[in-house]
C-alpha positions in Angstrom: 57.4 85.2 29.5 55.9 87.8 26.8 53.8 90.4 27.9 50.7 89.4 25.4 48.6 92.5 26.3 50.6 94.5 24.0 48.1 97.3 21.8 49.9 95.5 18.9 49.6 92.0 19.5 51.0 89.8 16.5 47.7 88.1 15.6 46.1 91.3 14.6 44.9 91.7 11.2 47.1 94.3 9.4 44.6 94.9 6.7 40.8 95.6 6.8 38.3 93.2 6.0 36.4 93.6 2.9 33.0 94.4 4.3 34.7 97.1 6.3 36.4 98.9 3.1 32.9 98.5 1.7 31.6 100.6 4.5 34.6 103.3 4.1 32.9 103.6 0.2 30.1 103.9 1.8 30.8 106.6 4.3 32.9 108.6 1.8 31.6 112.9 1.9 33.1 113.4 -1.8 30.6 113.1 -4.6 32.4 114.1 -7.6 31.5 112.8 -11.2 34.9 110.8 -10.7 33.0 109.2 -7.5 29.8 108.9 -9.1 30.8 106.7 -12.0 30.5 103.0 -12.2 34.3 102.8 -12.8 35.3 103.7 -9.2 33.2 101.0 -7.8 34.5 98.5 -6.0 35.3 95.6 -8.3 33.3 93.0 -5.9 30.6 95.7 -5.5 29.9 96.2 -9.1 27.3 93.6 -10.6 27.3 95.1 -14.0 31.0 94.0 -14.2 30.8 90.8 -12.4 28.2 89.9 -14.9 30.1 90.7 -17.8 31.3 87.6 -20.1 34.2 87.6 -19.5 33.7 87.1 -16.0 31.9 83.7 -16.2 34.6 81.6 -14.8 34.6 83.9 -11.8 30.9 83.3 -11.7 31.5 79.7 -12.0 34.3 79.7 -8.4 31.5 81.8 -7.0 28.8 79.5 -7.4 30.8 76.3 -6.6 32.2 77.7 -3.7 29.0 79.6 -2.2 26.9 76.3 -1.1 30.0 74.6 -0.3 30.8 76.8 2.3 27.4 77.6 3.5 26.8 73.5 3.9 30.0 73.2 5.6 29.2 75.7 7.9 25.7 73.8 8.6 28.0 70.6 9.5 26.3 68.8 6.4 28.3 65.6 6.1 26.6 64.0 3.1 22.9 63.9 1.6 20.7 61.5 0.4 19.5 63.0 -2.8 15.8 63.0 -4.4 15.3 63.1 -7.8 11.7 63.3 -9.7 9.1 64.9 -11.7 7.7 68.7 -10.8 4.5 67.1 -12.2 3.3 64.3 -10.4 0.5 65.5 -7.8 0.5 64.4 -4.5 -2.8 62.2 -3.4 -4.5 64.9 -1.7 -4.2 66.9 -5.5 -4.8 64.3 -7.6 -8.6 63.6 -7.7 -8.7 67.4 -8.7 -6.4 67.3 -11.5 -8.3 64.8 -13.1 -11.9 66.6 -12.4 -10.1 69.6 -14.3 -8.6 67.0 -17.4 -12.5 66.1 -17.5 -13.4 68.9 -20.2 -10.2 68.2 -22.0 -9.5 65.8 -25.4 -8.8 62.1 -24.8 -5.2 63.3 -24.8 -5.8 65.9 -21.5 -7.8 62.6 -20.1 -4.7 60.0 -20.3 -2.2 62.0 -19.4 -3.7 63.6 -16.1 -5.0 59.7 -15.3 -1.5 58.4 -15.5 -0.4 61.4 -13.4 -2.5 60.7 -10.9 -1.8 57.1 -10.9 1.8 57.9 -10.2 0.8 60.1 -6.9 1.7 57.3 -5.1 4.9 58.2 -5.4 4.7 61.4 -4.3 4.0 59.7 -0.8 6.9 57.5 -1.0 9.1 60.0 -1.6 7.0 61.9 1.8 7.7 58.5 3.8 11.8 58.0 2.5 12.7 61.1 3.6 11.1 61.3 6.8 12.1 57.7 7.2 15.9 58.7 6.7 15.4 62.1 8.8 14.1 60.5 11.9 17.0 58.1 12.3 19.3 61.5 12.8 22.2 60.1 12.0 25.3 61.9 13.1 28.9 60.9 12.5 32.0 63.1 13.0 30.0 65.7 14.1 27.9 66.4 11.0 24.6 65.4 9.7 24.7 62.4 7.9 21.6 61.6 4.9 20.7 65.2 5.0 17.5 65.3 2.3 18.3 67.1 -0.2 16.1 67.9 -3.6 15.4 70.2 -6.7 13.4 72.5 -4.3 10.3 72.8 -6.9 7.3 70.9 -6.7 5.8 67.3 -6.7 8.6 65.0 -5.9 10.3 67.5 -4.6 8.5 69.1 -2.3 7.3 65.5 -0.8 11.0 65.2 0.1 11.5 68.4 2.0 8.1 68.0 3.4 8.9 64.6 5.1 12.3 66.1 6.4 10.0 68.6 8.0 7.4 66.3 9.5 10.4 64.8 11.2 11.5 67.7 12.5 14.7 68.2 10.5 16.1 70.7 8.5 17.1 70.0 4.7 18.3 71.4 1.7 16.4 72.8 -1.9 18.9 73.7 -4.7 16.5 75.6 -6.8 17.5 77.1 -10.4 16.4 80.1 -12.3 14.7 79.9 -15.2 12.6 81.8 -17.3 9.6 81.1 -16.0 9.1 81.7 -12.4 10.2 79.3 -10.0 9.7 79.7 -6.2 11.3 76.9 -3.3 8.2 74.8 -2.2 7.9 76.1 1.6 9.3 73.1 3.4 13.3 73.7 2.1 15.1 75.3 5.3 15.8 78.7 4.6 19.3 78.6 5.0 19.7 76.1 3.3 17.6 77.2 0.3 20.4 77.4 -2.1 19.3 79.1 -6.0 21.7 78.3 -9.2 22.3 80.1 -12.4 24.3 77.3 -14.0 22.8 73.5 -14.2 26.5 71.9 -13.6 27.1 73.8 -10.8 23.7 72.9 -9.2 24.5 68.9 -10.3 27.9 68.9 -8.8 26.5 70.2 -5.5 23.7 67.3 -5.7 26.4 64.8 -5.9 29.7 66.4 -3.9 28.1 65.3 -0.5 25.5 62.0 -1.8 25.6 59.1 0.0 22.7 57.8 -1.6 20.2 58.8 -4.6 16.3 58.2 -4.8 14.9 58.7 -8.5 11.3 58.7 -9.0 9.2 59.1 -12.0 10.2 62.2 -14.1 11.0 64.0 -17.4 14.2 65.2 -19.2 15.2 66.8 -15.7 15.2 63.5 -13.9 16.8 61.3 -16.6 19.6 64.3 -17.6 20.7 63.5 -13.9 20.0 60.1 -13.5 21.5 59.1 -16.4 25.1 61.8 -15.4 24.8 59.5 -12.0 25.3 56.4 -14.0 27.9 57.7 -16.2 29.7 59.0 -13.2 29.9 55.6 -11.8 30.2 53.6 -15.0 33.6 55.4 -15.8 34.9 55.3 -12.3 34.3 58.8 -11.4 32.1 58.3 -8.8 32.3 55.4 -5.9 29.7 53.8 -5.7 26.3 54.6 -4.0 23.0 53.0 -3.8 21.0 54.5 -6.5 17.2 53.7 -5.4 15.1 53.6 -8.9 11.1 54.0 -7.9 8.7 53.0 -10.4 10.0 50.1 -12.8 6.9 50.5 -14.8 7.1 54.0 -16.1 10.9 53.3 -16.3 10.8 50.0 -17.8 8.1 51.3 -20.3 9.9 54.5 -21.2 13.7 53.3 -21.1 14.2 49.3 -22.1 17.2 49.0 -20.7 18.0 45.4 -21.2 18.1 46.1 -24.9 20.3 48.9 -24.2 22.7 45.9 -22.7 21.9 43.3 -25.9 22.6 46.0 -28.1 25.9 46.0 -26.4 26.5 49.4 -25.7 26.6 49.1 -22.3 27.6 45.8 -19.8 25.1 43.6 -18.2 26.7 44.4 -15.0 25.6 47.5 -15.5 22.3 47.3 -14.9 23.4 46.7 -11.3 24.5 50.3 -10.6 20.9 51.0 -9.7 18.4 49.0 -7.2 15.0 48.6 -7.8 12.6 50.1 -5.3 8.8 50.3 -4.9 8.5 51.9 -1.3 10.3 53.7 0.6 11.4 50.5 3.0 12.9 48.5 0.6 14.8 51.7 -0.3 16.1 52.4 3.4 16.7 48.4 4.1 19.5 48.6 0.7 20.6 51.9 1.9 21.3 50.7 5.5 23.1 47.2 4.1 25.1 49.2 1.4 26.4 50.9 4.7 26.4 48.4 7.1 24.0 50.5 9.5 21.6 49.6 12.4 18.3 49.8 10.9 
């Protein structure tokens, strides 16, 4: 048998790890102009460079691969997805945005009234995901239905809030934009994920989805709702249950049987999304689409 204490075994690294030639930089005595300018830098060190144009599809591998591994390494099997407006207040908000419309024009009025009629979702979308986080679901030794949502405000935050009142982590995949935009404080941490590019941050929503909620929203919510039906339409994507909240605002704002008389779409395809009222109804289609015990 082969002595395996050797000071050489054969499963040493030969090379040193990047952090540690990082800390070699680091720890270097010679300052010199040669030292000192950004040129010498490390190439992975030097965010002037990495943010250079011609560095974008680098950025791109970066960003895909980031929250892939960092989800993988949080045993995240697959997500149920929440999509929805940043504007709808939730019930406890809603008397006061209408108090502040009160001074407005008739305009102001309307629009914060049919805001506040729609807070109801907000608690829906509170109820769903705790509904979904309390049944735990674990199979192959990941997380199954892990919530997972924009990580703003509204809709949003009513998802990772009811993940929280359950007692289970789940997942905000902010984006930076102009104007400032902070995680709403119920996202876990870790998995607090921020994007620079909006196909990156959709791919992620959908890499892992084993189901998608979409509530009431604007030209966030329908650019993704509307990608998810593509996806599916064309055969990208398997099927998953697509839970659509709300069929008066969307019914009112998209007619989508005229989309299909028109003929520019199937009848069948108005199947590719369930409707959905409460947050029930959404979990009993989820948990037949999968054959779960409720």
């Amino acid at each position: 048998m082969n002595d395996t204490t050797s000071e050489h075994p054969l499963s040493d690294r030969k090379f040193y790890r990047a952090g540690e030639e990082s800390r070699f930089a680091d720890e270097s005595p010679e300052i010199t102009p040669q030292t000192e300018h950004p040129a010498y830098k490390l190439a992975f060190r030097d965010t002037d460079f990495l943010l250079r144009d011609e560095l974008r599809p680098v950025r791109f591998q970066l960003e895909l691969l980031k929250p892939e591994m960092l989800l993988d390494e949080a045993r995240v099997g697959s997500t149920m997805v929440m999509y929805g407006s940043a504007r709808i207040p939730s019930p406890e908000t809603a008397q006061a945005r209408l108090e502040a419309a009160k001074n407005g024009d008739e305009w102001d009025k309307r629009v914060a009234q049919r805001l506040a009629d729609k807070a109801k979702y907000y608690e829906e979308a509170f109820k769903l995901a705790k509904l979904v986080s309390e049944k735990a679901i674990i199979e192959d030794g990941k997380r199954q239905f892990v919530v997972t949502t924009g990580g703003g405000p509204s809709i949003m935050e009513a998802g990772n809030r009811g993940a929280s009142e359950a007692g289970s982590e789940s997942i905000g995949l902010n984006i930076v934009l102009p104007h400032e935009q902070a995680p709403n404080p119920y996202v876990t941490p870790y998995l607090s994920l921020n994007f620079h590019y909006f196909a990156l941050r959709k791919m992620h929503f959908l890499l892992r989805a084993r189901a998608v909620a979409v509530f009431p929203g604007g030209f966030g919510t329908f650019d993704e709702f509307f990608e998810l039906l593509t996806l599916i339409q064309t055969g990208k994507m398997r099927p998953i249950p697509i839970l659509l909240f709300g069929k008066d605002f969307w019914t009112r704002v998209v007619d989508f049987e005229a989309i299909a008389e028109e003929g520019t779409i199937s009848k069948r395809d108005l199947d590719l999304f369930r409707w959905c009222e409460t947050a029930d109804e959404a979990w009993t289609h989820i948990s037949a689409f999968y054959e779960l015990d409720r």
